[in-house]
C-alpha positions in Angstrom: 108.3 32.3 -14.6 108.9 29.1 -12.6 110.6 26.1 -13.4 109.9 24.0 -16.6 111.7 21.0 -15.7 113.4 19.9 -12.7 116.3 17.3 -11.8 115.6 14.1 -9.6 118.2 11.4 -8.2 117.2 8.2 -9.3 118.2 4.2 -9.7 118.5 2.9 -13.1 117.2 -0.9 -13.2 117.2 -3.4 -15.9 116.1 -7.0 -15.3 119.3 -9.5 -14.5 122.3 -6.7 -15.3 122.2 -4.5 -12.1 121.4 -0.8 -11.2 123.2 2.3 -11.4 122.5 5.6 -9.7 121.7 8.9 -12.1 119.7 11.7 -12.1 116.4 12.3 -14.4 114.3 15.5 -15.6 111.1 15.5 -14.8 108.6 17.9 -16.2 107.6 20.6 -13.4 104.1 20.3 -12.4 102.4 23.4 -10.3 99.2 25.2 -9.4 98.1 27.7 -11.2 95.2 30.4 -9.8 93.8 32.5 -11.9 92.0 35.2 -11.1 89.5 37.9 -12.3 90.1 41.0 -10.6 91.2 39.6 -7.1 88.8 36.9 -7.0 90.2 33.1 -7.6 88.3 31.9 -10.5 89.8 28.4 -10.8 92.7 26.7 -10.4 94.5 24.2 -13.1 98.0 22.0 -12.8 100.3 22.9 -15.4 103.9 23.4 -16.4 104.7 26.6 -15.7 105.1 29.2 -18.6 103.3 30.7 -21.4 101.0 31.4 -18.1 99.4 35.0 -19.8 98.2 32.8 -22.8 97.0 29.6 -20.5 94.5 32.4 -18.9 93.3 33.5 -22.3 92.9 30.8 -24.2 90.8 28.9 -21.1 88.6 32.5 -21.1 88.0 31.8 -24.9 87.3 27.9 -24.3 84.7 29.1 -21.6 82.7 31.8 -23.4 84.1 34.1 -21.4 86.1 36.3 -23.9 86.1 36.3 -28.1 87.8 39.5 -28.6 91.5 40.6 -27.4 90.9 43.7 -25.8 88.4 41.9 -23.3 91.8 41.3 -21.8 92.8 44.3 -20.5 95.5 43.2 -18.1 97.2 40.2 -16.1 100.0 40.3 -13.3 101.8 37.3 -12.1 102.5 37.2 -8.5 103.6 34.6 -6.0 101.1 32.0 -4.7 100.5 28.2 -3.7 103.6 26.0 -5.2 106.1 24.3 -4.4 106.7 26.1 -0.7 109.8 27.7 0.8 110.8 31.7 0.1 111.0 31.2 -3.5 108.5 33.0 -5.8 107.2 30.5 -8.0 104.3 33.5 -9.5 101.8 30.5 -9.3 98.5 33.2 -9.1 97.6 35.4 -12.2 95.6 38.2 -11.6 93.5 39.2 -15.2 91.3 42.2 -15.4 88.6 41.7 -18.1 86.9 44.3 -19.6 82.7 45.3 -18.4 81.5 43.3 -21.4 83.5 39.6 -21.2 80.8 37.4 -19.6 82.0 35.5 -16.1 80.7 32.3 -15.0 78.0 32.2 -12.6 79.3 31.1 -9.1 78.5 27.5 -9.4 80.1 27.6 -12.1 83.3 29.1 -11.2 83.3 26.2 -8.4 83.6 23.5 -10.9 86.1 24.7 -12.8 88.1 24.5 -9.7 86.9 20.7 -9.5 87.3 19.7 -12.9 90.5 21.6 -13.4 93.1 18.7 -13.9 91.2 17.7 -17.0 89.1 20.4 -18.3 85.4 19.5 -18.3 85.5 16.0 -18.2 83.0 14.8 -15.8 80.0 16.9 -17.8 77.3 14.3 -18.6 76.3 15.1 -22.1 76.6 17.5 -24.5 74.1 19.5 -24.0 75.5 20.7 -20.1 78.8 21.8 -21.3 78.0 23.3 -24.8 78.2 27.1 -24.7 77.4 29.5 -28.0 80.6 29.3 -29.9 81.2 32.7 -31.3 83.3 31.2 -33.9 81.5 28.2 -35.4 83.9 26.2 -38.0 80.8 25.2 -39.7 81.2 27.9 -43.0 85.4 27.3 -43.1 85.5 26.2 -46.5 89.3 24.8 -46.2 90.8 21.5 -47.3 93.7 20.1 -46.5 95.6 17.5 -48.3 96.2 14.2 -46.5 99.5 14.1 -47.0 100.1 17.7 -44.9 98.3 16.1 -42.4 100.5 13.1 -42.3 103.4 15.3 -42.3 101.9 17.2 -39.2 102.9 14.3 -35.7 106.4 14.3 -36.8 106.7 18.4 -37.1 105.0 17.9 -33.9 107.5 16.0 -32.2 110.4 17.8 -33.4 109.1 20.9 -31.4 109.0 18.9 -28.1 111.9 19.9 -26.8 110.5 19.6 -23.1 109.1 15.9 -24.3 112.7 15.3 -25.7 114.1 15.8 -22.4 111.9 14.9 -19.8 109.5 11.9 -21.3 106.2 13.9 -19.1 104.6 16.1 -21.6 101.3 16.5 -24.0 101.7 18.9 -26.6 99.5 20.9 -29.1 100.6 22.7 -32.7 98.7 25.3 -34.8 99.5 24.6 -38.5 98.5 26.7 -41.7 96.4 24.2 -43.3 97.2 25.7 -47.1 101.0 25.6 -46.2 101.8 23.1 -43.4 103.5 25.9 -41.9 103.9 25.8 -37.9 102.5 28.7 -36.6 102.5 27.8 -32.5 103.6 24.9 -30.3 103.4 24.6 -27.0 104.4 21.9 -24.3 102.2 21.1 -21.2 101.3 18.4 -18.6 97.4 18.3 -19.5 96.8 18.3 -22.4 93.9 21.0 -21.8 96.5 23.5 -20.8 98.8 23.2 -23.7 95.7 23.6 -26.1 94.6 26.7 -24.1 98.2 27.9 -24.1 98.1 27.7 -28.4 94.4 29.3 -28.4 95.6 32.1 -26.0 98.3 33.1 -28.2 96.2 33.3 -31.2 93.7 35.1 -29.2 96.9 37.9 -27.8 97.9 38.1 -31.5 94.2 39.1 -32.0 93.9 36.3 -35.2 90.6 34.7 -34.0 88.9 33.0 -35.7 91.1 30.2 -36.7 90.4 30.2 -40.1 91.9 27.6 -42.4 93.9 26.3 -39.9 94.8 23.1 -38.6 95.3 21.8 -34.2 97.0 18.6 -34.0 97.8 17.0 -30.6 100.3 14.6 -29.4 97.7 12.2 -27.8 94.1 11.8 -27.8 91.2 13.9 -29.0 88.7 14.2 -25.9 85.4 16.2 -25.5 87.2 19.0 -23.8 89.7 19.5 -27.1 87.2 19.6 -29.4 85.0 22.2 -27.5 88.5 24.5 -27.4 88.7 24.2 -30.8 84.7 24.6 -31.7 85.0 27.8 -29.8 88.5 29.2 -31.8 87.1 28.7 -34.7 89.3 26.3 -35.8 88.2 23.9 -38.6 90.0 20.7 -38.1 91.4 18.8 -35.3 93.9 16.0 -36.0 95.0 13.7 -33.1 97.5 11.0 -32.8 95.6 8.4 -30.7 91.5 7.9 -30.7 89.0 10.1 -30.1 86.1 9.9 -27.6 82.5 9.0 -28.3 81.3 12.6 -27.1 84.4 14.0 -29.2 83.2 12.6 -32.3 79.2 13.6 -31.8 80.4 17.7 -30.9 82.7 17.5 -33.9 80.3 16.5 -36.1 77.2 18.9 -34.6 79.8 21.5 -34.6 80.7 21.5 -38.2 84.8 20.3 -36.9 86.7 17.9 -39.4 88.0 15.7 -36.4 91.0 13.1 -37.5 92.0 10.4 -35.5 94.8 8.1 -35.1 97.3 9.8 -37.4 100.0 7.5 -37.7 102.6 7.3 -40.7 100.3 7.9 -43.8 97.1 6.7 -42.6 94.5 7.9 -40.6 90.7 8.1 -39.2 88.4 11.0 -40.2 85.6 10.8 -38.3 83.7 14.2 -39.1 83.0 15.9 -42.0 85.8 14.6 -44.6 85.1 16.8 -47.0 87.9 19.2 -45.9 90.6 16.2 -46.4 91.7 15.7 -50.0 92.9 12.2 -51.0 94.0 12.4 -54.4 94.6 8.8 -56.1 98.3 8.4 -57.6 97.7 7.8 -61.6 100.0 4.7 -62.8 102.4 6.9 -65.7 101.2 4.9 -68.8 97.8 4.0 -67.3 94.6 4.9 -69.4 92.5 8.0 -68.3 
């Protein structure tokens, strides 16, 4: 596994009181390749580690995979990075099963154009949508909004990358009956680290995401809601806004998206019937 962060010499400024010389951490940002059986399949930025599960969770994302042992094997080996002799294993090498379904050609050439942001750059819906074998739609879960309030600072307190380098998106998998934590992980695009959460779930072989809860440190996009449409997972809470096209998949899809949870309020934009608000009662008050 390469480098996760990486120290820089830099000059400390603040208006009218001088400059001093230090040195920061910066998040590491590198190519990843991944490939199918020899053959590059599409190539994503990311901070490296957690590589195995960054592969899996963009084959469930895609349609391409829904079932662990469609996964039969992945080597890490040396590729393009950060030059010199050093191997910084930036190519993965997966062999899928006869049954996963791979993208046609010129479809495997986008992914290699969109691959710093997922699939942004589709046009609607309808070109980017693919037969999600794990629909959210008949998760019966609630949550209470109070867990979910609870769930940006749990997030933050697993950043330890963030703590130190400032550079980093992150996604958590919560128990949505307990609150309980069940995965973090760190990433520069956001994409990646929500691939990175759904490829462990889908190495631990616990797809669908039942009654389950994916928060994210910043905003809910089109691409994050198709990752978690195709998990399985029920409900989707983000710190900043969603998109437009976030908002119409969530609700075609049957996802509870949340928005712009912030201290104890928040947005739900889909299907609230999965978020119980229960009103205080005054003590003394009549019922």
């Amino acid at each position: 596994m390469g480098r996760i962060t990486a120290r820089w010499p830099i000059t400390k400024m603040a208006v009218a009181q001088g400059s001093t010389d230090r040195v920061d951490v910066l998040a590491v940002e590198e190519p990843l390749e991944i490939r199918v059986g020899g053959s590059p399949l599409v190539v994503t930025m990311r901070t490296p580690g957690n590589d195995v599960d960054l592969a899996a969770g963009f084959f469930v994302s895609e349609g391409i995979v829904s079932r662990r042992e469609q996964v039969v094997s992945a080597i890490a080996c040396g590729g393009p990075g950060t030059g010199g002799s050093e191997n910084t294993y930036n190519v993965l090498d997966v062999v899928l099963a006869p049954d996963a379904v791979l993208p046609a050609r010129d479809r495997a050439r986008a992914f290699t154009m969109t691959s710093a942001c997922g699939v942004c750059g589709k046009a609607s819906i309808d070109a980017v949508s693919t037969v999600a074998p794990f629909g959210p739609v008949a998760d019966s879960v609630t949550v209470t909004a109070e867990t979910l309030a609870a769930l940006p600072d749990a997030l933050r307190a697993g950043q330890t990358v963030f703590a130190k380098t400032g550079g980093l998106h992150a996604a958590a998998l919560f128990d949505a009956d307990s609150g309980d934590l069940l995965v973090l992980r760190e990433d520069v695009g956001r994409h990646n680290a929500v691939d990175k959460v759904i490829g462990w779930a889908f190495r631990d072989d616990r797809l669908p995401l039942r009654r389950t809860v994916l928060a994210v440190s910043g905003r809910a996009s089109f691409e994050l809601v198709q990752k978690a449409v195709m998990a399985g997972i029920p409900i989707l809470a983000a710190v900043s806004a969603p998109s437009s096209l976030a908002v119409e998949l969530a609700k075609d899809s049957g996802l509870s998206l949340v928005g712009f949870l912030r201290g104890t309020t928040m947005n739900v934009y889909t299907h609230p019937h999965r978020v119980a608000n229960p009103v205080a009662v005054t003590p003394g008050a009549a019922s």
